[in-house]
BAFI-3210 file (N, C-alpha, C; in Angstrom, 3 decimals, decimal comma, padded with zeros to 6 digits):
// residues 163
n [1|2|3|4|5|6|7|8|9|10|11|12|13|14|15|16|17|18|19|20|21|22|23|24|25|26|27|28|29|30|31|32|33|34|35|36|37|38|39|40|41|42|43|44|45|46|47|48|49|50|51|52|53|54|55|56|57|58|59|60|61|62|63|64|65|66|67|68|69|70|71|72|73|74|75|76|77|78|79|80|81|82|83|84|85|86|87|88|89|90|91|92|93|94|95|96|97|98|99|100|101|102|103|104|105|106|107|108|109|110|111|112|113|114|115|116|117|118|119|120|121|122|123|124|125|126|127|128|129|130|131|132|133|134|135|136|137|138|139|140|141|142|143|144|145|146|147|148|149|150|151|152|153|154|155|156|157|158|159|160|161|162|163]
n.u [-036,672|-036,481|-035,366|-032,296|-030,980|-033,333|-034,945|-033,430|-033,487|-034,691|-032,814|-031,183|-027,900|-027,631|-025,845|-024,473|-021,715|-022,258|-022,106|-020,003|-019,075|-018,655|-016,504|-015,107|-012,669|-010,991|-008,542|-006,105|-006,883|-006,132|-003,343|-001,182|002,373|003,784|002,437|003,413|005,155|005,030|005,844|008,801|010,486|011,621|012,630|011,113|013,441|014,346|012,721|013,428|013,983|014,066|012,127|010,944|009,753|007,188|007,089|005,771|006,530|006,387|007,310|009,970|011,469|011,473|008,918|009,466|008,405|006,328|004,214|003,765|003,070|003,732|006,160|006,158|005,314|005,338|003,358|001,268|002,936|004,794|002,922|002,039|004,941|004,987|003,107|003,593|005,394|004,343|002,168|000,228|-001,696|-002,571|-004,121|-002,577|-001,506|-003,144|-005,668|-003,638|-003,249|-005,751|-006,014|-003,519|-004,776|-006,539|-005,230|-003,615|-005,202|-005,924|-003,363|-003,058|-005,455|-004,576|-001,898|-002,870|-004,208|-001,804|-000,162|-002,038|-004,620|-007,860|-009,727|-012,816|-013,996|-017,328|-017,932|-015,767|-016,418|-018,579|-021,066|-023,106|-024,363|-025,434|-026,875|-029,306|-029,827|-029,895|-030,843|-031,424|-030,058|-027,026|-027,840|-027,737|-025,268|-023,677|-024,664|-023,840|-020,789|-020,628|-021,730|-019,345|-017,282|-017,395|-017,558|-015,203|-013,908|-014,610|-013,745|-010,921|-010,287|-011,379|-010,952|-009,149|-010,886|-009,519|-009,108]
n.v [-026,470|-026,634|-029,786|-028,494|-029,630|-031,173|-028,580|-027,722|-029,426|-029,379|-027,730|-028,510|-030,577|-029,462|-030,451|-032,336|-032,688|-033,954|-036,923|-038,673|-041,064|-040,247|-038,297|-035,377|-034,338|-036,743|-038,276|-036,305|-036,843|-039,080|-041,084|-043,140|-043,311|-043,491|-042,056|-039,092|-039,155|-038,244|-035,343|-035,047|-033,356|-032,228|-029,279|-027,236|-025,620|-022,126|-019,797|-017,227|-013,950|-011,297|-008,988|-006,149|-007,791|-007,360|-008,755|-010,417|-009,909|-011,810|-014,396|-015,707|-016,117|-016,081|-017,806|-020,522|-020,761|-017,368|-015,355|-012,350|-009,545|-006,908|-004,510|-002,832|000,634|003,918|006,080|004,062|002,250|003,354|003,177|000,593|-000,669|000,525|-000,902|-003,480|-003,385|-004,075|-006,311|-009,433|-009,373|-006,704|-003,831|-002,152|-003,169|-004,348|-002,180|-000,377|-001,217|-001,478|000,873|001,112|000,076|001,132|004,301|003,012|002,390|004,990|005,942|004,452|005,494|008,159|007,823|006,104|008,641|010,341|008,516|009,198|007,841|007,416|006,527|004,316|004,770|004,530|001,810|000,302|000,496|-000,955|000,587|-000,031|-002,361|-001,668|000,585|-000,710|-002,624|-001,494|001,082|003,324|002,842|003,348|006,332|007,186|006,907|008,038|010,805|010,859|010,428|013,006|014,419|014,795|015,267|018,090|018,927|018,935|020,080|023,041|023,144|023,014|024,795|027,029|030,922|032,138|033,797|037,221|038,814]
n.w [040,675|037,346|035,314|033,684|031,478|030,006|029,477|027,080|025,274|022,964|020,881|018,700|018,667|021,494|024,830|023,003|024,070|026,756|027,295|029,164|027,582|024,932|025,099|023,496|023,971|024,256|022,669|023,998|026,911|026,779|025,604|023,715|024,179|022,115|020,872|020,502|018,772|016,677|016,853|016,956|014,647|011,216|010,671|007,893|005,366|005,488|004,523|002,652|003,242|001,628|002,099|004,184|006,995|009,441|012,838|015,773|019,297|020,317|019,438|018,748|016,540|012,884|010,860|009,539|006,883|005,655|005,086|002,656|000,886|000,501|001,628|004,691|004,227|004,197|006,182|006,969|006,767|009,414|011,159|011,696|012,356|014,593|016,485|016,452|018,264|020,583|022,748|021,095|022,918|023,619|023,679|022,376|019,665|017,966|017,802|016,689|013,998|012,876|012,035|010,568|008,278|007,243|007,079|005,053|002,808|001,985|001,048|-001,073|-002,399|-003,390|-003,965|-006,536|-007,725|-008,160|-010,209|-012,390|-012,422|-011,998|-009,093|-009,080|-006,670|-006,660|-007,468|-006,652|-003,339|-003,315|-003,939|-005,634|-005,024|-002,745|-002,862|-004,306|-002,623|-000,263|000,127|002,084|004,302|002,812|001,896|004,493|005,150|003,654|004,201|006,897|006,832|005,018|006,888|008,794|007,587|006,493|009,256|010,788|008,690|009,114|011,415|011,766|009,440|010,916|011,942|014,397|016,793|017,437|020,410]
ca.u [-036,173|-036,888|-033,720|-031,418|-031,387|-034,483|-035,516|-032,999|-033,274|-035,511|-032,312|-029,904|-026,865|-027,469|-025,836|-024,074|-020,673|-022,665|-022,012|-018,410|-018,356|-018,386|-015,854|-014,071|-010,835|-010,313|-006,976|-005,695|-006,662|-005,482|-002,862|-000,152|003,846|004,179|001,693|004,272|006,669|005,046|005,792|009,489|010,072|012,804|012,335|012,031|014,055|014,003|011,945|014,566|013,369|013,801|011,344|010,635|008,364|007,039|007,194|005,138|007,173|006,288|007,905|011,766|012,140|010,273|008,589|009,896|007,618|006,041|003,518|003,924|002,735|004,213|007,252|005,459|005,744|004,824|002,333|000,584|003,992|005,328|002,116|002,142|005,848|004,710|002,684|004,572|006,207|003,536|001,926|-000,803|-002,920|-002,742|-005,038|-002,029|-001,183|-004,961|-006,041|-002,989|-003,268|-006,741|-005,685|-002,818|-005,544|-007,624|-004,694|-002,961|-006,587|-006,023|-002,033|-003,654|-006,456|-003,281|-001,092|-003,713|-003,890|000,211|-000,205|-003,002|-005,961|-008,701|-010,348|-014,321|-014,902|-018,441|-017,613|-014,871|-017,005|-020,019|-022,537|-024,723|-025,437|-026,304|-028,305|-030,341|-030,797|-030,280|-030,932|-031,755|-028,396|-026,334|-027,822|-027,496|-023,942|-022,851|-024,745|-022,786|-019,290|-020,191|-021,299|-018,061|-016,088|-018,186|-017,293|-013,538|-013,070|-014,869|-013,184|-009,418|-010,118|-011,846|-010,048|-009,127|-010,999|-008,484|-009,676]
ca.v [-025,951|-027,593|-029,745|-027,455|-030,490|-031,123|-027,535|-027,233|-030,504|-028,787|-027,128|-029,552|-030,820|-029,386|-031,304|-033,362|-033,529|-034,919|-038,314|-039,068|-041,940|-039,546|-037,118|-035,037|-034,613|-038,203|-038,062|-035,325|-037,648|-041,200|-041,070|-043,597|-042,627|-043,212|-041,010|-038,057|-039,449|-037,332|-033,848|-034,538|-033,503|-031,937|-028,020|-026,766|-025,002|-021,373|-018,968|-016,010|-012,483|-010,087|-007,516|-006,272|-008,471|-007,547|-009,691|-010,530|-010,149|-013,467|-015,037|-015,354|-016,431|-016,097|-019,054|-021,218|-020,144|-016,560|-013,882|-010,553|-009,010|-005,615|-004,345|-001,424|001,935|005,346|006,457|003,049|001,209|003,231|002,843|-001,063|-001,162|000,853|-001,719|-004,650|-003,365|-004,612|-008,184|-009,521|-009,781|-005,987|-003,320|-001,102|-004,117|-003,929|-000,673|000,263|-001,967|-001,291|002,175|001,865|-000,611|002,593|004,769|002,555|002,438|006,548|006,358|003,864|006,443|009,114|006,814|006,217|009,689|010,327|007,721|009,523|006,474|008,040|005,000|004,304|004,271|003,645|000,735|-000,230|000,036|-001,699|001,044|-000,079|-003,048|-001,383|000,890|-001,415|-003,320|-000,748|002,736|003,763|002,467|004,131|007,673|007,886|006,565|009,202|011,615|011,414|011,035|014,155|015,917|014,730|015,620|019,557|019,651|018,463|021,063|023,925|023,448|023,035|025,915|028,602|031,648|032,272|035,148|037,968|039,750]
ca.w [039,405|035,838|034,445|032,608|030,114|029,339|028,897|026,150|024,416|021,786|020,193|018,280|019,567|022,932|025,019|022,745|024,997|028,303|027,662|029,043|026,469|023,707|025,428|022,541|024,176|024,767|022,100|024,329|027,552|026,608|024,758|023,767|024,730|020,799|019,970|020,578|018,052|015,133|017,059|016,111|012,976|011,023|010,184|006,803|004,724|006,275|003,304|002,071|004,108|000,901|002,545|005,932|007,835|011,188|013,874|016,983|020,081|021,222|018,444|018,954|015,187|011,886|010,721|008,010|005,797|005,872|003,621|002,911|-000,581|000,049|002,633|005,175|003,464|004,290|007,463|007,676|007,879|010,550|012,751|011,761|013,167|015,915|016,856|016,278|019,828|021,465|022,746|020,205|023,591|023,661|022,434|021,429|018,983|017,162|017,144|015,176|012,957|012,001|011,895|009,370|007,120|006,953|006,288|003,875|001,673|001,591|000,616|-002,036|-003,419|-003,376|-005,381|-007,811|-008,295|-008,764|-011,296|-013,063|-012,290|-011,010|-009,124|-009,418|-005,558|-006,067|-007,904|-005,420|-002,706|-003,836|-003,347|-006,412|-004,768|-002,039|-003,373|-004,854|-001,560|001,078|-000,544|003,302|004,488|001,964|001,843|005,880|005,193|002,979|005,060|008,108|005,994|004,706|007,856|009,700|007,308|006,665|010,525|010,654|007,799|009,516|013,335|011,202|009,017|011,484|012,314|015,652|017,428|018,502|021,728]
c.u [-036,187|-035,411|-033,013|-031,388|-032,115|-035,023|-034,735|-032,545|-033,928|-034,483|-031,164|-028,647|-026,734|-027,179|-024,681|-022,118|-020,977|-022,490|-020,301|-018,147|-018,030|-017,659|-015,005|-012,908|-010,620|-009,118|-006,448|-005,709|-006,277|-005,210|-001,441|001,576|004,075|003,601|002,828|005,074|006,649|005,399|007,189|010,009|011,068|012,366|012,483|012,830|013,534|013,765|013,506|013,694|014,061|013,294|011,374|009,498|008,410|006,698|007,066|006,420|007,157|006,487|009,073|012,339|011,179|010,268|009,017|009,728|006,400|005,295|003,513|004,092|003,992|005,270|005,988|006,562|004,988|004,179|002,156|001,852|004,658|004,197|001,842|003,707|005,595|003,953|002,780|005,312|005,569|003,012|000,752|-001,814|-003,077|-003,649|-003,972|-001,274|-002,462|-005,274|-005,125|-002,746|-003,997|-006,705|-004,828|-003,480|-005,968|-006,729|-003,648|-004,120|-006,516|-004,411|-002,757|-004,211|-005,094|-002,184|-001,927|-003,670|-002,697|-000,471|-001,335|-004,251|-007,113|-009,441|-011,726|-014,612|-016,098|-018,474|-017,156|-015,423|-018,317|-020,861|-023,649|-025,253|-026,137|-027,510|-029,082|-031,033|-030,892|-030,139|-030,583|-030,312|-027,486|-026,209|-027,542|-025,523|-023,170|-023,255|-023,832|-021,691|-019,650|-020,571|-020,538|-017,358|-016,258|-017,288|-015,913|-013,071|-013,407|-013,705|-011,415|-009,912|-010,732|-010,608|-010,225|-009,314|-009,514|-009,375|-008,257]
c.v [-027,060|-028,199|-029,116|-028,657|-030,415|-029,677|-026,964|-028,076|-030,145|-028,103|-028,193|-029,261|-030,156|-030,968|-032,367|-033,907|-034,171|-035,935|-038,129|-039,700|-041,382|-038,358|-036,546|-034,799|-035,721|-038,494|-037,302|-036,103|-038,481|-041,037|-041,922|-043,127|-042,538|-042,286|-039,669|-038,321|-038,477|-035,887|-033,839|-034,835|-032,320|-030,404|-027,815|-025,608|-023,311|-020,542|-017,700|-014,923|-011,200|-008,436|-007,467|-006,737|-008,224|-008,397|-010,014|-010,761|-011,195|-014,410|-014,765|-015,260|-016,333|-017,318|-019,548|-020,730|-018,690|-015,826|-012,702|-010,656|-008,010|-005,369|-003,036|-000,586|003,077|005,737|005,198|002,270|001,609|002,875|001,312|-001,662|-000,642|-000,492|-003,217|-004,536|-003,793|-006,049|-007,742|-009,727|-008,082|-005,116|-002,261|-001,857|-003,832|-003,276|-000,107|-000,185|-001,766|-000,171|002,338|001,141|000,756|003,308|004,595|002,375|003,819|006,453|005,622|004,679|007,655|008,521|006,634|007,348|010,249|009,678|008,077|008,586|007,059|006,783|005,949|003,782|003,911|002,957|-000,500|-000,808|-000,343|-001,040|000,434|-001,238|-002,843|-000,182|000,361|-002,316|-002,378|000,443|003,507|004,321|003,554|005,391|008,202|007,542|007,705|010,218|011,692|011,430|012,076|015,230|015,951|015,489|017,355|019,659|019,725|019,587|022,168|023,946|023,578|024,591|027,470|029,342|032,462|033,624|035,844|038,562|040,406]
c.w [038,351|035,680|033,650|031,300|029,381|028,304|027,477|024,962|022,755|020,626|020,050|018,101|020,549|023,762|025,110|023,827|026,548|028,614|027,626|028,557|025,247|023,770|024,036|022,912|025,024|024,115|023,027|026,070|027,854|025,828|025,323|023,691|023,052|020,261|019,975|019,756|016,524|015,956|016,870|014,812|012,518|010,738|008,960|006,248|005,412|004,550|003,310|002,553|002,988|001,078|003,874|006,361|009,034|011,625|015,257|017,972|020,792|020,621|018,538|017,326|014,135|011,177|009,622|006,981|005,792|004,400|003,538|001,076|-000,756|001,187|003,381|004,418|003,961|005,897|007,766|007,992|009,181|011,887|012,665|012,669|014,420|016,805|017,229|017,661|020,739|021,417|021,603|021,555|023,916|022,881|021,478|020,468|018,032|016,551|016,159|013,753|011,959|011,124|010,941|008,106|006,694|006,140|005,204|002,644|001,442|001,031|-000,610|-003,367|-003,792|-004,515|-006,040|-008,514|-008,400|-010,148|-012,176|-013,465|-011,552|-010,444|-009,012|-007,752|-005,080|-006,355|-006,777|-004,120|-002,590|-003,364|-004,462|-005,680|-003,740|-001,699|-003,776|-003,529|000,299|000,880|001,095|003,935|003,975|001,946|003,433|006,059|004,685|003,380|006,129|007,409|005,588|005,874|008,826|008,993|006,934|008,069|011,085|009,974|008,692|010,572|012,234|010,390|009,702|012,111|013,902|015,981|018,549|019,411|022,328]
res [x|x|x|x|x|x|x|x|x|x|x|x|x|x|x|x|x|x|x|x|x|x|x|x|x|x|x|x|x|x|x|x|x|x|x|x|x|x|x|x|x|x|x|x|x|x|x|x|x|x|x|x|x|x|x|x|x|x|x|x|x|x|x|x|x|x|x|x|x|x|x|x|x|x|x|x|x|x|x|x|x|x|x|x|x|x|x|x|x|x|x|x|x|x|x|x|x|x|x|x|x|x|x|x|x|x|x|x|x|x|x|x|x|x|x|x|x|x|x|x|x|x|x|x|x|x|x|x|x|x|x|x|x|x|x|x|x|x|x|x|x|x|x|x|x|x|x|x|x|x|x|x|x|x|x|x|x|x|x|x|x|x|x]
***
């Protein structure tokens, strides 16, 4: 069998951690008893919690300092706290997450309209530029959104044969 080296010397930095003189976790190997003296270190000031922030169950405390634009509200916040009950190594942590992005971009378009804004979703979602570079793309895009959503309406609005 050929050297696994060789045969892959052709692609740069293959390789490059083979030499044990140039090991990258040599800080992390040889390290002086002082070196530990920067990990303590005083905590700061704890941020003011105004809104509701969720909080990973594998976090006992919220961090000093924390972001949050908006408090959860409506549908997407309860399936964001739903989720919040779970580990972040879970999928029922994730998926709902993605899930209340989605339906917090529809409470969004909904509140716009309350507020009498009609938004410019093709604007919003940059179809001109992709009409201009993926016409193809685009029209099979808004094809299937519209024959999911044709078929979603049909099966919800058909009327149930009596026999």
């Amino acid at each position: 069998m050929e050297n696994l080296a060789a045969k892959y010397t052709h692609i740069k930095g293959w390789g490059i951690d083979a030499d044990p003189s140039n090991d990258p976790t040599y800080p992390l190997k040889y390290h002086m008893p002082t070196e530990h003296d920067g990990y303590n270190w005083e905590r700061p000031v704890q941020q003011s919690q105004d809104v509701e922030v969720l909080q990973s169950i594998e976090r006992p405390s919220l961090p000093a300092v924390f972001g949050t634009s908006v408090a959860p509200q409506g549908l997407s916040g309860q399936i964001r706290r739903y989720a919040f009950k779970y580990s972040e190594s879970h999928y029922g942590h994730w998926l709902p997450l993605l899930l209340a992005d989605r339906v917090n971009m529809v409470e969004g378009l909904v509140d716009d309209l309350k507020q009498g804004h009609i938004p410019n979703i093709f604007a919003e979602k940059g179809w001109k530029a992709e009409w201009k570079y993926n016409p193809v793309g685009l029209v099979t895009k808004v094809a299937t959104t519209v024959l999911i959503t044709t078929a979603i309406f049909a099966f919800v609005t058909r009327k149930k044969d009596k026999r």
